[in-house]
C-alpha positions as CSV (number, residue, x, y, z in Angstrom):
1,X,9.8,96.1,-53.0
2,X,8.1,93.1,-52.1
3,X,5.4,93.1,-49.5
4,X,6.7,91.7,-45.8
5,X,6.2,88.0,-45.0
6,X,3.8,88.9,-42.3
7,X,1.3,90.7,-44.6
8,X,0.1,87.5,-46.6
9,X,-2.8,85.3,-46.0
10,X,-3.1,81.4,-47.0
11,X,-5.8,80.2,-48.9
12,X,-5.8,76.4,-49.1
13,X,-7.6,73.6,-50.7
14,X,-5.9,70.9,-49.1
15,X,-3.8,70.3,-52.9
16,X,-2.3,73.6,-53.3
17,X,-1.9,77.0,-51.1
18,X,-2.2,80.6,-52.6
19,X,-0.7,83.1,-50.8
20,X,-2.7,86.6,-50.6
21,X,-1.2,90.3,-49.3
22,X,-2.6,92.7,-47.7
23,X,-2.8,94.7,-51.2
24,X,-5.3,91.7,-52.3
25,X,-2.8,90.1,-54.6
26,X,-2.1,86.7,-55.3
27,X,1.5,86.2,-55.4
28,X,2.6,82.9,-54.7
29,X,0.4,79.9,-56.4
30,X,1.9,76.4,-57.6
31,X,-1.0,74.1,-59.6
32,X,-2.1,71.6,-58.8
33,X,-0.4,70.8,-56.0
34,X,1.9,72.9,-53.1
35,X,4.9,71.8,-54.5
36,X,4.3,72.4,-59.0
37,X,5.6,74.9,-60.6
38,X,4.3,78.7,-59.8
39,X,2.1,80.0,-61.9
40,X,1.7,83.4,-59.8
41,X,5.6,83.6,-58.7
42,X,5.3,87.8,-57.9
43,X,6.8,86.6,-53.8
44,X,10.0,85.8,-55.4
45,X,10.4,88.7,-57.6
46,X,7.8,91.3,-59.0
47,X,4.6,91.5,-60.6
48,X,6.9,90.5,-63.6
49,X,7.2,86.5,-62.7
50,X,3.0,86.7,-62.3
51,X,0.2,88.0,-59.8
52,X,-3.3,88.2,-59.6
53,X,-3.6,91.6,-58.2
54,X,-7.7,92.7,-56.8
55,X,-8.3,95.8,-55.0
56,X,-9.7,99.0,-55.5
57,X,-8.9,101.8,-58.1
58,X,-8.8,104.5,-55.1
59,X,-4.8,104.3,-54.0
60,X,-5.9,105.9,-50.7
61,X,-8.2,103.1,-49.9
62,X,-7.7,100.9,-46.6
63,X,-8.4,97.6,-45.8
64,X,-8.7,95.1,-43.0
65,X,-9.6,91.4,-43.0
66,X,-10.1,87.9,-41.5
67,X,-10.7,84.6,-41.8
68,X,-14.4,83.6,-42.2
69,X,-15.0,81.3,-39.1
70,X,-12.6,78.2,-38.9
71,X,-11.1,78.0,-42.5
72,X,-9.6,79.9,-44.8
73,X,-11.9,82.0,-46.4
74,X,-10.5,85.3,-46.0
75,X,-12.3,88.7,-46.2
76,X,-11.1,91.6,-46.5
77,X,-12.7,94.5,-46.2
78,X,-11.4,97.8,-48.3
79,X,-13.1,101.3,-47.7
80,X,-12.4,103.8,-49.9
81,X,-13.5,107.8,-49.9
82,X,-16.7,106.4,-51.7
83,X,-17.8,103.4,-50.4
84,X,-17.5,100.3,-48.9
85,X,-16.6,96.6,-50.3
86,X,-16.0,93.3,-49.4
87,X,-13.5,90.7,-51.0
88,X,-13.8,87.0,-50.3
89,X,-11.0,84.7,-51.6
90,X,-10.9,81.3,-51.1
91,X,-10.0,77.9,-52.7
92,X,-13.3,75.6,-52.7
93,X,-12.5,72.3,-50.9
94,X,-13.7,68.7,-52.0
95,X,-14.8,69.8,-55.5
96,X,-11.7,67.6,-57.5
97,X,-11.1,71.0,-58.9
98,X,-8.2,73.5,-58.9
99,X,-10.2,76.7,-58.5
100,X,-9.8,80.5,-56.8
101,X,-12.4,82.5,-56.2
102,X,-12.9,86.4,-55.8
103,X,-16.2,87.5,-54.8
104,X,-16.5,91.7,-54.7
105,X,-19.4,92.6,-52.9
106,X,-20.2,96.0,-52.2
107,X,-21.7,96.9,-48.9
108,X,-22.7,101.0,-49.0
109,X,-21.6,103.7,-51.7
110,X,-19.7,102.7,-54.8
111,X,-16.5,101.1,-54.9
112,X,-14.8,100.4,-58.6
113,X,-12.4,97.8,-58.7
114,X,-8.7,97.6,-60.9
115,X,-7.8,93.5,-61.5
116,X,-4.8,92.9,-63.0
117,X,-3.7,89.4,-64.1
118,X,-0.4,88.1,-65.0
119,X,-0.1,84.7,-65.8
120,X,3.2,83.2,-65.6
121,X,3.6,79.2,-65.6
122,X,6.7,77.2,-64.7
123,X,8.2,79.0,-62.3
124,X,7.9,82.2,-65.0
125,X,9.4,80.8,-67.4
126,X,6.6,80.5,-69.9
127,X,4.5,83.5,-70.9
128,X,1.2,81.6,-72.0
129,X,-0.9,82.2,-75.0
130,X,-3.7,84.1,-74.2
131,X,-7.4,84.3,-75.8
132,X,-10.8,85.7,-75.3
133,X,-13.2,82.7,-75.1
134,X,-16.2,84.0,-73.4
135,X,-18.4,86.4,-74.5
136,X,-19.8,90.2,-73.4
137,X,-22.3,88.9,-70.7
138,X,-19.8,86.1,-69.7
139,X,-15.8,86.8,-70.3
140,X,-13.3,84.1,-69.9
141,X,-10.1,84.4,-70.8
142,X,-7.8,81.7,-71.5
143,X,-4.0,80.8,-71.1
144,X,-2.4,78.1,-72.3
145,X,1.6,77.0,-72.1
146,X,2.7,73.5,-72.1
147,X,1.0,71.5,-69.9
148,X,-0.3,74.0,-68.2
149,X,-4.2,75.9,-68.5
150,X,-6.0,78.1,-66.7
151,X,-9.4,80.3,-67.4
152,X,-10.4,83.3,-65.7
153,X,-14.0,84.1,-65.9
154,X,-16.2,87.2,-64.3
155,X,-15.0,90.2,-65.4
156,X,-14.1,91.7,-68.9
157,X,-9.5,91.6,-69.3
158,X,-7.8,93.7,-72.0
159,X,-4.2,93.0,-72.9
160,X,-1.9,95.5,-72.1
161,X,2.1,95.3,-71.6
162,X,2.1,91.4,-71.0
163,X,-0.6,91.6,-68.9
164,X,-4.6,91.9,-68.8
165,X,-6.3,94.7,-66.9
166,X,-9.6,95.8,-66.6
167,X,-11.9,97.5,-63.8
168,X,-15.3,96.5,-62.0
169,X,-17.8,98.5,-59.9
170,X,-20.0,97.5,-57.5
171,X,-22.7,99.3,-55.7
172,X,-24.3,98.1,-52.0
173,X,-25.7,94.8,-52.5
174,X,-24.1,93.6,-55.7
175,X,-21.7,90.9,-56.3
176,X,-19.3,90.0,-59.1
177,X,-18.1,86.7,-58.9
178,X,-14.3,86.1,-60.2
179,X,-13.0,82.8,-60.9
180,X,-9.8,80.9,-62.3
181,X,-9.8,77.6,-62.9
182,X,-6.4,75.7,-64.0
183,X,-6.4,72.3,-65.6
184,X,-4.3,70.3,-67.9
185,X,-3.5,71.6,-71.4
186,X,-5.1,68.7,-73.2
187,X,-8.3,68.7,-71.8
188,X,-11.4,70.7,-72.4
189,X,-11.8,74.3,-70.1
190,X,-14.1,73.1,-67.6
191,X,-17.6,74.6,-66.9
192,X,-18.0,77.6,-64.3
193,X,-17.6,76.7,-60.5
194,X,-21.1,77.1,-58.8
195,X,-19.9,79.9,-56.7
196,X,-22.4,79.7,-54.0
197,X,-22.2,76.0,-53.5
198,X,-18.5,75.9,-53.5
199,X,-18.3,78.7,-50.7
200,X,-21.3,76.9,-48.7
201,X,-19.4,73.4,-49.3
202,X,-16.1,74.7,-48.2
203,X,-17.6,76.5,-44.8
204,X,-19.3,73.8,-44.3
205,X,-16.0,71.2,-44.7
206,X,-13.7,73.4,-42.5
207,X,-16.6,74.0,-40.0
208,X,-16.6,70.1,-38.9
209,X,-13.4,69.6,-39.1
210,X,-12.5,72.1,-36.8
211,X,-15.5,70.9,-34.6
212,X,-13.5,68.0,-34.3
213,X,-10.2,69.7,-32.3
214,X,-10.4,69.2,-28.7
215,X,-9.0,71.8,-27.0
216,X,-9.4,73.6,-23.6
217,X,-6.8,75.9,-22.1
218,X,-5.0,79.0,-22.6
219,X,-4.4,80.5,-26.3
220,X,-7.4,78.8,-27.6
221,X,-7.7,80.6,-30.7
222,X,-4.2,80.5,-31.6
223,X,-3.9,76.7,-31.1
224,X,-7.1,76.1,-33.0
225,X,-5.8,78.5,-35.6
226,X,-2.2,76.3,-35.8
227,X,-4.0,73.2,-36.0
228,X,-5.9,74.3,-39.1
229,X,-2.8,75.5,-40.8
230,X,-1.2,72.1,-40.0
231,X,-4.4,70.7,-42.2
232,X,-4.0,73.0,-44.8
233,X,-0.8,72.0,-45.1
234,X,-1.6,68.9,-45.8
235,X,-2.5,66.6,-49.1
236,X,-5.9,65.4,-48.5
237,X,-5.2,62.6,-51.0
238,X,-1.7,61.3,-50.0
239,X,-1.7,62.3,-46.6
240,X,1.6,63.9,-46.9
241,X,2.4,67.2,-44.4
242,X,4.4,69.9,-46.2
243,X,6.9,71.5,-43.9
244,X,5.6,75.1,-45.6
245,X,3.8,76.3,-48.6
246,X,6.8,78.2,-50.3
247,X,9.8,78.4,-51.5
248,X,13.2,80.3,-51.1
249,X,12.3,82.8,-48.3
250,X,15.4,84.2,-46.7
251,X,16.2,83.4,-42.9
252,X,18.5,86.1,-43.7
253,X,17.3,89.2,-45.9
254,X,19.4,89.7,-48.5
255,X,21.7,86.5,-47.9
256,X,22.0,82.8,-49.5
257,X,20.0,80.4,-46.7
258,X,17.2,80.3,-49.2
259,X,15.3,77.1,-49.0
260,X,12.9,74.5,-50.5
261,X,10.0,74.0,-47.9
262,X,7.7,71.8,-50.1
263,X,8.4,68.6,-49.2
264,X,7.2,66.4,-46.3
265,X,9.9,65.7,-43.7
266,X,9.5,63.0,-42.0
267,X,10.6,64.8,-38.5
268,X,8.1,67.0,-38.9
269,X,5.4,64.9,-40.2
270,X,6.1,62.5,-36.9
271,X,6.0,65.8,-34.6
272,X,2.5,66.9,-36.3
273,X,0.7,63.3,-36.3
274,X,1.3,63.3,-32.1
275,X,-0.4,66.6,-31.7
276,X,-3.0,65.2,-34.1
277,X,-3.3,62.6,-31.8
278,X,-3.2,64.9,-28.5
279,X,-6.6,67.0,-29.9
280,X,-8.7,64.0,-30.9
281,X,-7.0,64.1,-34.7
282,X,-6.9,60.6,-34.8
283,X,-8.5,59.8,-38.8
284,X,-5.9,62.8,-39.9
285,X,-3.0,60.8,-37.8
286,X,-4.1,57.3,-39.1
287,X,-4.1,58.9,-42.5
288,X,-0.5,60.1,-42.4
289,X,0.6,57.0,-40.7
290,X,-0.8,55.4,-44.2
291,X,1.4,58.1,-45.9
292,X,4.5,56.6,-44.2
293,X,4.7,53.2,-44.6
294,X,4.1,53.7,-48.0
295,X,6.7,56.2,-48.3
296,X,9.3,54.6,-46.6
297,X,8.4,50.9,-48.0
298,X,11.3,48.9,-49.4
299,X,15.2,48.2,-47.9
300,X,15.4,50.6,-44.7
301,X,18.9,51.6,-46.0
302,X,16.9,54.2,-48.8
303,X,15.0,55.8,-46.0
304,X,14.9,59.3,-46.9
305,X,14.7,62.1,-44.4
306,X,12.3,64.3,-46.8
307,X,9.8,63.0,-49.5
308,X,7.4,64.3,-51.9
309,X,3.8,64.8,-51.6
310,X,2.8,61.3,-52.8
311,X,6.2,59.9,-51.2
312,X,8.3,60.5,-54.3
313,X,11.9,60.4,-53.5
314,X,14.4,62.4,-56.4
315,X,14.2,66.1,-55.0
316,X,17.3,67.6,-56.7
317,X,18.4,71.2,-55.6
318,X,18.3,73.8,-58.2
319,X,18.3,77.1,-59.0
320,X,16.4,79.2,-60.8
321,X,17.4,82.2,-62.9
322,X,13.6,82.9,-63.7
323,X,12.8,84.2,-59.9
324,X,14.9,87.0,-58.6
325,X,14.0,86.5,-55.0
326,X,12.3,87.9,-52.5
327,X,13.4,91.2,-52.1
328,X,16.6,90.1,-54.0
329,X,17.5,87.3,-51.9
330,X,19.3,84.7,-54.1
331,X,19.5,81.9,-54.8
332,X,15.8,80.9,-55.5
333,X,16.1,76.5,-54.9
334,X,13.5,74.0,-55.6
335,X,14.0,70.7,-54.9
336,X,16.3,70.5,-51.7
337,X,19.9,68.8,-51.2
338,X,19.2,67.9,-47.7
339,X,17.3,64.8,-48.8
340,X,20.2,63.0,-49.1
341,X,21.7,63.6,-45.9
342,X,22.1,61.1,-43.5
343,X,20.3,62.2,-40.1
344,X,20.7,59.6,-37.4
345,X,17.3,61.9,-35.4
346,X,14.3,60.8,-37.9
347,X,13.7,57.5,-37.3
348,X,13.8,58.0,-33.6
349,X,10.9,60.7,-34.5
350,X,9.1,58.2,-36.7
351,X,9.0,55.5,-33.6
352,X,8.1,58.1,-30.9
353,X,5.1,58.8,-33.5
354,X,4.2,55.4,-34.1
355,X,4.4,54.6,-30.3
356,X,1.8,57.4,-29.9
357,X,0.1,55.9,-32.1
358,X,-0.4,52.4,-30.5
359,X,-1.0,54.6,-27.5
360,X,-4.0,56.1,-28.9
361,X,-5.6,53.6,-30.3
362,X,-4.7,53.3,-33.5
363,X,-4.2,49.7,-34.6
364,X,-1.1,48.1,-36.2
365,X,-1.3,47.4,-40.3
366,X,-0.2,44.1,-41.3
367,X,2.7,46.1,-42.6
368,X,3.6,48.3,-39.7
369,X,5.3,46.7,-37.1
370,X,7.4,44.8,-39.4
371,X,8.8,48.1,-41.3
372,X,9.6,49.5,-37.7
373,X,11.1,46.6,-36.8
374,X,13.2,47.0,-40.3
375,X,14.1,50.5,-39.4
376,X,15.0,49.6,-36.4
377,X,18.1,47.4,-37.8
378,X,19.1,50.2,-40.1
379,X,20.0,52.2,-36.8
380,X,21.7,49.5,-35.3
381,X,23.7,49.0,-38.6
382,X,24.7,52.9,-38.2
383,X,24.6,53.1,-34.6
384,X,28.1,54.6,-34.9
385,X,28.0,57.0,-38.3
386,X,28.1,60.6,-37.7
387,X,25.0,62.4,-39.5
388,X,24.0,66.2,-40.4
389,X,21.5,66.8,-37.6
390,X,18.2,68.0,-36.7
391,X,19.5,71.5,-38.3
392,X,20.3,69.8,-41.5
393,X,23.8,70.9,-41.9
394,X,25.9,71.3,-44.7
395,X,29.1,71.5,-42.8
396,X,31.2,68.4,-41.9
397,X,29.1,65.1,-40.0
398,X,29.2,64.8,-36.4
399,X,28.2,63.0,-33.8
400,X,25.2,65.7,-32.4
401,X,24.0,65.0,-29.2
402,X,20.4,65.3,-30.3
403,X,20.4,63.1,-33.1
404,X,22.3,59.7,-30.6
405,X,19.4,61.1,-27.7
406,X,17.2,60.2,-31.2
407,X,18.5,56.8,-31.2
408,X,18.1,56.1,-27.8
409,X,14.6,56.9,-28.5
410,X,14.0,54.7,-31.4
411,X,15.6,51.4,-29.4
412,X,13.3,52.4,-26.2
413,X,10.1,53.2,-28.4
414,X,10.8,49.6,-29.8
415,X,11.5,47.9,-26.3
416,X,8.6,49.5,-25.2
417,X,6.4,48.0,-28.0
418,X,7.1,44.1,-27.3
419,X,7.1,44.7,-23.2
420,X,4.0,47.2,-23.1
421,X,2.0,46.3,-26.4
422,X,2.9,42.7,-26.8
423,X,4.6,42.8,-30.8
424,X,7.4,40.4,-31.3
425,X,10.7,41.7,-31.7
426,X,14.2,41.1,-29.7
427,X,13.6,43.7,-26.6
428,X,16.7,42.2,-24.9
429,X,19.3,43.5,-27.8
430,X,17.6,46.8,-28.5
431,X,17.7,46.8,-24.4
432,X,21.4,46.5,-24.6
433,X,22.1,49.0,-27.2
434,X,19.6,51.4,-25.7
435,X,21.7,51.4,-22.4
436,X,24.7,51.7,-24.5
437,X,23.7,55.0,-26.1
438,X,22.3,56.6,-22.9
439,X,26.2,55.7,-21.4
440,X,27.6,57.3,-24.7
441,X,25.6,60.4,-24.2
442,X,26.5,60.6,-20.8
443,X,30.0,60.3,-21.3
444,X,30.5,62.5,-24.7
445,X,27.4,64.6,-24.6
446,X,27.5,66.2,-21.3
447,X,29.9,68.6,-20.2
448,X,30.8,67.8,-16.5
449,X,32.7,70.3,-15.9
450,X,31.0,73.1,-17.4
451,X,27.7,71.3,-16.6
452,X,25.5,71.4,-19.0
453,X,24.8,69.0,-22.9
454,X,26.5,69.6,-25.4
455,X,25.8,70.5,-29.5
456,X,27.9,67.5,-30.4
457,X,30.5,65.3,-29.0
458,X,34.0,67.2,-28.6
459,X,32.2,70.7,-28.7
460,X,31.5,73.2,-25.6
461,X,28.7,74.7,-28.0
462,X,24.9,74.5,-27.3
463,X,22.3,73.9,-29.3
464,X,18.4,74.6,-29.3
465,X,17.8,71.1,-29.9
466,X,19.0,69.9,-26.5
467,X,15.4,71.5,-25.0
468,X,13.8,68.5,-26.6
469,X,15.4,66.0,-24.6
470,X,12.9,65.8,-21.9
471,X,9.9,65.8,-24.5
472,X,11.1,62.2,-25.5
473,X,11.7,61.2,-21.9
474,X,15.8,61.4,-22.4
475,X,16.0,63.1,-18.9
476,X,13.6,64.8,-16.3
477,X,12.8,68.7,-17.1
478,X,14.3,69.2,-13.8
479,X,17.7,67.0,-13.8
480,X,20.3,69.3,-12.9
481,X,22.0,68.5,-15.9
482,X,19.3,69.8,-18.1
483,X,18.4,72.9,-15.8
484,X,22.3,73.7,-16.4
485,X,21.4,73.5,-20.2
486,X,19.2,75.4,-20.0
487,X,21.3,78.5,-17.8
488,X,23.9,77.8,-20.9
489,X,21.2,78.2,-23.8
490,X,19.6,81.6,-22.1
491,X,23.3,82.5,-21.9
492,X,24.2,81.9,-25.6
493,X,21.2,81.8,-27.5
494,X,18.8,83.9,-25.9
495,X,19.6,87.8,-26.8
496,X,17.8,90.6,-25.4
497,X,14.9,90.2,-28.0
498,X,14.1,87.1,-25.6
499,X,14.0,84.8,-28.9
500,X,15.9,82.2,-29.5
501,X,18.2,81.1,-31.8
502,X,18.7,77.5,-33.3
503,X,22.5,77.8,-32.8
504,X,25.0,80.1,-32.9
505,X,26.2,80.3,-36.6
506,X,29.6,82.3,-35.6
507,X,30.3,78.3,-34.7
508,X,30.4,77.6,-38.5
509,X,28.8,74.0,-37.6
510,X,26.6,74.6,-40.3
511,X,28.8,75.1,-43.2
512,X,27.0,78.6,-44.5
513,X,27.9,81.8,-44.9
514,X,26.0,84.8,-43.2
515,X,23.1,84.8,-40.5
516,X,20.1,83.7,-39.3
517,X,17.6,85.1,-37.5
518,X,15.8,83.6,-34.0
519,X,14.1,80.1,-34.6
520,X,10.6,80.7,-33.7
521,X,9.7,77.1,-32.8
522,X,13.0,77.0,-30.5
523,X,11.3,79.8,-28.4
524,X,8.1,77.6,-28.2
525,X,10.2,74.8,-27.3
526,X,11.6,76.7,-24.2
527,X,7.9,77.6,-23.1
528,X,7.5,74.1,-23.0
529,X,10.9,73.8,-20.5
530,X,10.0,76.8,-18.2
531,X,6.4,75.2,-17.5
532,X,7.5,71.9,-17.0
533,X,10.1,73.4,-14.2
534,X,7.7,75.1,-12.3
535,X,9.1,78.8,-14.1
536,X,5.4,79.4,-15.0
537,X,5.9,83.4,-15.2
538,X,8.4,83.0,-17.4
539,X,6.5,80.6,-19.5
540,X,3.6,82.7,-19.8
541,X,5.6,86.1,-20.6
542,X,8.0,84.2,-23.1
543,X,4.5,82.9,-24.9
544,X,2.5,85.7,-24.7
545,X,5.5,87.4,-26.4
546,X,5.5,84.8,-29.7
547,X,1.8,85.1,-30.0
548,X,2.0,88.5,-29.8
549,X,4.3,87.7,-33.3
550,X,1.4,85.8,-35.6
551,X,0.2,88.2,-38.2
552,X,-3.8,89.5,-38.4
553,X,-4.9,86.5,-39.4
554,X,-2.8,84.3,-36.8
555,X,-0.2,83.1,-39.2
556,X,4.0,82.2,-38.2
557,X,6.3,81.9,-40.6
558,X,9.5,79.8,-40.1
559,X,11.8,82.9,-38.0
560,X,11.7,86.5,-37.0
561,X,13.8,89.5,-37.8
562,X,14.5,91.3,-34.3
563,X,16.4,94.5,-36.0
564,X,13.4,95.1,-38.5
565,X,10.3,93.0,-36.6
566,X,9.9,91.4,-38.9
567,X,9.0,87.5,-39.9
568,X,11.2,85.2,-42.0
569,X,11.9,82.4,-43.7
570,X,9.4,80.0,-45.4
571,X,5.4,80.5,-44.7
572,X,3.2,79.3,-42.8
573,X,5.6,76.9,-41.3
574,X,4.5,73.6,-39.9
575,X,7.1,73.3,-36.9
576,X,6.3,77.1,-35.9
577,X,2.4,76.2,-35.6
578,X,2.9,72.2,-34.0
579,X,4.9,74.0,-31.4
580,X,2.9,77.0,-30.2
581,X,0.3,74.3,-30.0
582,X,2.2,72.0,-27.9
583,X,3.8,75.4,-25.9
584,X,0.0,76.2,-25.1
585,X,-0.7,72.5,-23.8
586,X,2.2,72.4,-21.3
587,X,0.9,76.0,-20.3
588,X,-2.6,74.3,-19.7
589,X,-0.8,71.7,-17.4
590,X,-1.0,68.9,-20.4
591,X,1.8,67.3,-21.8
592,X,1.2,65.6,-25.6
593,X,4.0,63.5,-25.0
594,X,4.0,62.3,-21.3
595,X,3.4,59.0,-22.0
596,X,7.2,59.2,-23.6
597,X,8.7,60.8,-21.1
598,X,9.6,57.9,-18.8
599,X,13.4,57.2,-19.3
């Protein structure tokens, strides 16, 4: 059975993300980057499809752990009837290498050690070629398949049943050093890692950039903890913010909502530059902005909603045969059919972003005003066209309140740049159609005589969504129209668990069969609501109650299970993190995006 969500850590070296359980195996790591081809693929299946397992020989033995400062250097500590050890894994940062390390140091009595290493490229669907290559005083094994290399030095492997076992002891005060190293097929195995330097180097790298976070208020840790996440998560070449680090874990255990998370969404990029911004992020935000325009460059009318890591734009959906699933949950998709869906919401995202931007400081590229103005036209050429929504749906188009309060957005972000920030561009007819979409809305997206927004024009439903109107400066927090969404959301969404869903799929909006489970940034979005109404009890109960939800070492995946407590979906998730960290500013009496709000 495979381990629960909530039991692995991240290791990260801003390329690539290796997931680690609590039984101090590796089983989820794509190389070189987060969104290659797994070569340890054990999350979506068993140790079959390839781990790096690390722990001790003793089956009794326990273990706790933690992150080593601010980064992701993650010890854990296993005590068995014996002795005492220490495990530190972590991916060295800034060393144009793809490399894992696995120091075992033992602190009192004797603890021996079983590895066990299964190697399993593309997606497990090619068993590499194996060989010795080091020698008695210095083993290194090596596999090769395709493209793809790794080598494993540090501690003696044996073959045995597809796989390579062996067992190392260490006594108080010694360490044993093991390393894997991948790199293309056609070039030489590199030399050893300098251990030491790479771990002082990484410490040392994650150490000043979390001195740079400027934070003061309640929930310190976990915002600090969020905001490194959202770096780990992203390329420190490109610039490009993956919405996760996996693949294919259920929103519903068992069932078929099994997503591609690997990508960079431009909603969710645009949500994580402004709380960049808000904590004194601003060379990470400029960076991404960089990311952007080069992603989006060219005729507006291609704009994608997702892209790849280095703005690449085919993402095909597939499945794969070669990964059972997490605990059986099929299908296992990479690539994701979403990017070609029309969702009238992003590019309001993308100008809200860029407004902060300006806000902040951050000065306009030759390039940049001219592609906004660009994208602009694209949403006055499909003012009218029906989209999939903020939810990505793969039922029928509709007009979805969220995505035309989206639009409204993007024609007042650009009104806002020619009267406030002195670019050129025609404010008088993005005026025009700005007032035109706030007198849609109010005529199709509000339900008068129930009294509250609606999911999308002709419905009665709700959605989560609607909690974001005030956080782009749609409405006041406190217009009775929104506080009566708000009475209609707590009366459809909110169960007893007091966490909220997304939407309610009995609707079939969303074109999928089964369930899903509560929408853990949806929760964080309501903190956000109750403490910008003055409902600051409820705020504070509703947030202590999601933090209470971040695993040992303060991670969220994308939902949580209320029947089995447990998290899912994809992990760590982006959106979870950027809004516990906005929750805990409106908490703290800050608002990231007040400077939108005016409508």
């Amino acid at each position: 059975m495979a381990s629960p969500i909530e039991d692995y850590a991240i290791l990260s070296d801003c390329h690539t993300a290796a997931l680690v359980s609590r039984d101090g195996s590796i089983d989820w790591l794509c190389l070189p980057r987060y969104d290659s081809a797994s070569t340890f693929g054990a999350l979506l299946g068993t140790e079959d499809q390839g781990r790096w397992m690390l722990r001790p020989a003793d089956p009794a033995a326990t273990s706790t752990r933690r992150y080593d400062g601010d980064g992701f250097t993650l010890v854990t500590r296993w005590r068995t009837a014996t002795g005492v050890a220490d495990v530190t894994d972590v991916m060295p940062h800034g060393d144009r290498r793809a490399d894992v390390i696995r120091r075992v140091r033992g602190i009192t009595g004797t603890v021996e050690f079983t590895q066990e290493l299964r190697v399993r490229f593309d997606y497990a669907r090619a068993m590499p070629w194996m060989r010795q290559a080091g020698t008695a005083d210095a083993p290194a094994l090596v596999a090769i398949a395709g493209p793809d290399a790794l080598v494993v030095r540090g501690a003696a492997l044996a073959a045995t049943d597809h796989a390579h076992v062996g067992r190392t002891t260490v006594t108080a005060g010694e360490t044993v050093d093991l390393a894997l190293t991948w790199f293309p097929s056609h070039r030489p195995v590199p030399e050893p890692v300098d251990v030491d330097a790479a771990l002082a180097a990484t410490d040392r790298w994650w150490g000043s950039w979390a001195a740079g976070i400027r934070h003061h208020g309640p929930h310190h840790a976990q915002v600090v903890r969020s905001l490194l996440v959202l770096r780990a998560l992203t390329h420190e070449d490109t610039g490009g913010i993956v919405a996760a680090a996996t693949t294919s874990l259920p929103e519903d255990f068992g069932g078929v909502r099994n997503w591609d998370y690997r990508y960079v969404w431009l909603r969710d990029a645009s949500l994580t530059l402004e709380a960049l911004l808000d904590h004194g992020l601003t060379d990470e935000a400029a960076q991404w902005r960089t990311w952007l325009l080069r992603a989006i460059a060219g005729d507006p009318a291609d704009v994608q909603i997702m892209y790849g890591l280095a703005g690449e734009r085919d993402l095909p959906e597939r499945e794969l045969d070669s990964l059972p699933g997490y605990d059986g949950a099929q299908p296992v998709r990479i690539g994701n059919g979403a990017v070609t869906q029309y969702q009238a919401d992003v590019i309001g995202e993308v100008m809200v972003a860029l407004e902060a931007a300006r806000m902040a400081g951050v000065d306009e590229e030759e390039s940049s005003w001219p592609l906004q103005r660009a994208l602009l036209g694209f949403v006055e050429d499909n003012l009218d066209r029906p989209d999939n929504g903020i939810w990505e749906i793969r039922g029928e188009p509709r007009m979805f309140t969220y995505s035309r309060a989206m639009i409204w957005a993007a024609f007042d972000r650009g009104v806002r740049a020619v009267r406030e920030h002195g670019l050129d561009g025609p404010a008088e007819r993005w005026e025009v159609l700005r007032d035109r979409v706030r007198a849609e809305i109010d005529a199709h997206g509000y339900d008068a005589e129930r009294g509250h927004f609606v999911q999308a024009y002709g419905s009665t439903e709700v959605d989560a969504a609607l909690l974001l109107l005030p956080q782009v400066g749609f409405c006041a927090a406190d217009d009775a129209r929104m506080l009566g969404t708000v009475a209609e959301i707590e009366r459809r969404l909110l169960p007893r668990g007091g966490l909220l869903y997304r939407y309610r799929t009995q609707s079939t909006v969303d074109g999928l069969p089964g369930e899903e489970n509560p929408f853990l940034a949806c929760s964080f979005w309501l903190v956000e609501q109750y403490a910008a109404t003055g409902r600051e009890a409820e705020a504070s109960s509703l947030m202590d109650r999601l933090c209470a939800l971040v695993n040992d070492v303060g991670l969220l995946s994308e939902e949580y299970d209320l029947t089995l407590q447990r998290q899912a979906g994809n992990t760590p998730q982006a959106l979870s993190h950027l809004a516990l960290v906005r929750a805990a500013d409106a908490l703290g009496g800050r608002h990231g995006r007040a400077a939108h709000r005016r409508g």
